[in-house]
Short mmCIF file of the C-alpha atoms (twelve columns), coordinates in Angstrom:
data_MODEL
# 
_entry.id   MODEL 
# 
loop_
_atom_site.group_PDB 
_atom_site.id 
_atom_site.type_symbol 
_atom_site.label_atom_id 
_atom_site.label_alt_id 
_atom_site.label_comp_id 
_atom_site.label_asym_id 
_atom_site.label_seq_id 
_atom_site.Cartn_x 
_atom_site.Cartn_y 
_atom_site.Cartn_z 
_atom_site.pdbx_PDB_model_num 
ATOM 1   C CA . UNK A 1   113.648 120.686 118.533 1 
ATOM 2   C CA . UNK A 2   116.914 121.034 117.091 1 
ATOM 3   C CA . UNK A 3   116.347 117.257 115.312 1 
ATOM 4   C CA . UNK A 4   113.466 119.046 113.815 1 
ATOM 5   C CA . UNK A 5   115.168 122.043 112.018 1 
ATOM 6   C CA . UNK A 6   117.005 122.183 108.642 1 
ATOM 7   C CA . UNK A 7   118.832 124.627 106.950 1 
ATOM 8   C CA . UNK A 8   118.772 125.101 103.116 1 
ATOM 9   C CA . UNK A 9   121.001 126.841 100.624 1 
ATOM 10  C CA . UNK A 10  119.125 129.014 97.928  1 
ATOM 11  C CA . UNK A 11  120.459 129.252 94.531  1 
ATOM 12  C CA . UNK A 12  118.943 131.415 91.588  1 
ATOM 13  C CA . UNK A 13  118.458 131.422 87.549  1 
ATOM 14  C CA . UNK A 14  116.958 129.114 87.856  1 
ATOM 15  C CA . UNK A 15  115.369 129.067 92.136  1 
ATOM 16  C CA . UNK A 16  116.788 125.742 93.246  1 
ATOM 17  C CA . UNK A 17  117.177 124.668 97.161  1 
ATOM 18  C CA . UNK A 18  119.794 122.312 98.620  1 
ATOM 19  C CA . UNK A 19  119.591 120.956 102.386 1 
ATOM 20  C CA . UNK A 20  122.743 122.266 104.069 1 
ATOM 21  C CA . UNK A 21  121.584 120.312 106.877 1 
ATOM 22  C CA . UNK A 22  118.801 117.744 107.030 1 
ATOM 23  C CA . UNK A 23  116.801 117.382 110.364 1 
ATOM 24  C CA . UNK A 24  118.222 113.966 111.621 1 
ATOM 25  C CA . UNK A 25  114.070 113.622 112.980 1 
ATOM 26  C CA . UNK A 26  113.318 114.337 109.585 1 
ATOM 27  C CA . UNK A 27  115.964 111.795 107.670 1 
ATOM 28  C CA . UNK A 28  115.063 109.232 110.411 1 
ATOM 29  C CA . UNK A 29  111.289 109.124 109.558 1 
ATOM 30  C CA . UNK A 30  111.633 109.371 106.201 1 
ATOM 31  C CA . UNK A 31  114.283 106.970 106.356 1 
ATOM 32  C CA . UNK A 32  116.229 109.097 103.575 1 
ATOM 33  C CA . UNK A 33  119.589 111.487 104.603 1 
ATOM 34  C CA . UNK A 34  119.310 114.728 102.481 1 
ATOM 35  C CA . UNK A 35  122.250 116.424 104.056 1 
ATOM 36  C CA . UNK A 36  124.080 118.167 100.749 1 
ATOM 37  C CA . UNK A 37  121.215 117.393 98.295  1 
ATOM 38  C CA . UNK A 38  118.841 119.762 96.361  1 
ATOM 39  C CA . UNK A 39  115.085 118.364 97.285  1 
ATOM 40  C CA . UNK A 40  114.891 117.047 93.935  1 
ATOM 41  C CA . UNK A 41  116.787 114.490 94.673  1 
ATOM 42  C CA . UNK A 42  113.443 113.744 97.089  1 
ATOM 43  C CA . UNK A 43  112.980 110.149 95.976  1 
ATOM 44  C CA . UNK A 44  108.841 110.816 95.659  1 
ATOM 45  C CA . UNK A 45  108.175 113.181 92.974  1 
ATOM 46  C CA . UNK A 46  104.833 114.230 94.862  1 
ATOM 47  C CA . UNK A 47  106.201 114.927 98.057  1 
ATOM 48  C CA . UNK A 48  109.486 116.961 96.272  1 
ATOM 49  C CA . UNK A 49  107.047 118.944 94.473  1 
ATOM 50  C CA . UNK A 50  105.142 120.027 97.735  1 
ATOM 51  C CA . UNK A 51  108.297 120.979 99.164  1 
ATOM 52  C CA . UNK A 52  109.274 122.886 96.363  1 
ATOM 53  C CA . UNK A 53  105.927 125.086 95.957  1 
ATOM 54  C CA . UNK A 54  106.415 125.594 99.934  1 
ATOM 55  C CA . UNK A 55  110.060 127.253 99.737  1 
ATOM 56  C CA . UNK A 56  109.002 128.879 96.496  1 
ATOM 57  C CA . UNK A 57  106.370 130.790 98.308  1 
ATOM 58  C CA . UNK A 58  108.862 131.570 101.246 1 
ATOM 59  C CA . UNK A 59  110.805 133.254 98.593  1 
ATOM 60  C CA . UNK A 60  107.880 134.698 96.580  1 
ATOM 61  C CA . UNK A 61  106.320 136.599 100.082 1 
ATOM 62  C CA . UNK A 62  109.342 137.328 101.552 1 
ATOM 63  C CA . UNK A 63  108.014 135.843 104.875 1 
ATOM 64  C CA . UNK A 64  107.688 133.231 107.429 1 
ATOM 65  C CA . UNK A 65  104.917 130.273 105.685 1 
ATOM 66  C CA . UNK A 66  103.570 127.329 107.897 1 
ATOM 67  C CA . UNK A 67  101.577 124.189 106.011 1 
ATOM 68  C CA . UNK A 68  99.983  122.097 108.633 1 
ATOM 69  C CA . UNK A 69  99.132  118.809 107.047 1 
ATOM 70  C CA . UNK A 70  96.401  116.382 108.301 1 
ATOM 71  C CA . UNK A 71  95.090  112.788 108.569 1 
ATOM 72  C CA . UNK A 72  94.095  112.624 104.885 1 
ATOM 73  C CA . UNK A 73  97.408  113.894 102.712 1 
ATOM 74  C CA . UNK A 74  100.253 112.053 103.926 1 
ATOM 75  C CA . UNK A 75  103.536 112.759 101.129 1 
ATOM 76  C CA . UNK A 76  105.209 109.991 102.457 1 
ATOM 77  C CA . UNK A 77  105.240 106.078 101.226 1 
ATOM 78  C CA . UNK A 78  104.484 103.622 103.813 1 
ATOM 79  C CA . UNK A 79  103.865 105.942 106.376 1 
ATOM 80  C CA . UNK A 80  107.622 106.821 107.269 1 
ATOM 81  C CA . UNK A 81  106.235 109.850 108.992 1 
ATOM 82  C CA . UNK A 82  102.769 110.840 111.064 1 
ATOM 83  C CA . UNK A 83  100.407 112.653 108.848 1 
ATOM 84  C CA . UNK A 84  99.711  115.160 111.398 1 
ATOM 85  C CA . UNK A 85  102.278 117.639 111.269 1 
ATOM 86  C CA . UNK A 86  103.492 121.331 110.966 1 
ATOM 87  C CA . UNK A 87  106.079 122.456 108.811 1 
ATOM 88  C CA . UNK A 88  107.491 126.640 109.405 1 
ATOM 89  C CA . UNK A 89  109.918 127.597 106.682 1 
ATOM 90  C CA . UNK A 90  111.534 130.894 107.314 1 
ATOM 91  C CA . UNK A 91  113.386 133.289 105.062 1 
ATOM 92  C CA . UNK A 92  117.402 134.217 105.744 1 
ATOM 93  C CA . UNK A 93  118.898 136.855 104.577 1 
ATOM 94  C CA . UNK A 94  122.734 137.697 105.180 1 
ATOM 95  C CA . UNK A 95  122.397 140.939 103.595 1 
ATOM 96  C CA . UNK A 96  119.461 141.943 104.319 1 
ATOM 97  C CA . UNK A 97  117.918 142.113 100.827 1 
ATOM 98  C CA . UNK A 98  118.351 138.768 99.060  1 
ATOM 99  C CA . UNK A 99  117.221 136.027 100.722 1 
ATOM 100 C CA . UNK A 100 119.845 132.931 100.410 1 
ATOM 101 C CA . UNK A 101 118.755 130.502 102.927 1 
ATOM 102 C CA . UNK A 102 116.320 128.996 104.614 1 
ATOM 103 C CA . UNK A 103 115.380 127.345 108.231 1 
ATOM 104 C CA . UNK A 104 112.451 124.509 108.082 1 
ATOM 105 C CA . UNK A 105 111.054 123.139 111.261 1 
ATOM 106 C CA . UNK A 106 108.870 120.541 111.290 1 
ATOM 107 C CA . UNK A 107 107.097 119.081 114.441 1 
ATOM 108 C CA . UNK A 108 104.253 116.273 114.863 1 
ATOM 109 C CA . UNK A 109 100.875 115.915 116.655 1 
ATOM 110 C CA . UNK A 110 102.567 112.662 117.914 1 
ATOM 111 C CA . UNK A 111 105.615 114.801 119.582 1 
# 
């Protein structure tokens, strides 16, 4: 599992998120290291915008948010990863109050 997580840094004014550490699983299948990079700097625009509305409502709720995406709405060119998959973002906190990172674990039907 651990090839599977990622940790991301959370800035404000304005809400951006940069990978801290990029699931090597991840980077492998999409054949793109995002270690140190804010996810727009996701080279499709689609799939960075998806991400971004998915940590946004992490943020927004204050709480754990899991997208499970099927067969029909892959986000990645030329199938670099399965379309069946589950992605868990969870809120950090190292205050308690103000949430400043987050953990994202994706797995796949195939796994």
């Amino acid at each position: 599992m651990l090839g599977n997580l990622s940790l991301l840094d959370v800035a404000y004014n304005p809400l951006r998120f940069r990978y801290r550490i990029h699931a090597s699983n991840l980077a492998r299948r999409m054949k793109k290291e995002m270690t140190n990079k804010f996810i727009d700097d996701i080279p499709v625009s689609d799939h960075a915008m998806r991400v971004r509305k998915h940590f946004s409502e992490v943020i927004r709720c204050r709480i754990p948010v899991v997208y499970k995406r099927g067969d029909s709405d892959s986000d990645f060119p030329d199938d670099h990863l399965p379309r069946d998959c589950e992605v868990l973002v969870l809120p950090l906190s190292s205050d308690g109050i103000a949430i400043n990172m987050l953990m994202s674990a994706m797995v796949w039907d195939t796994e």
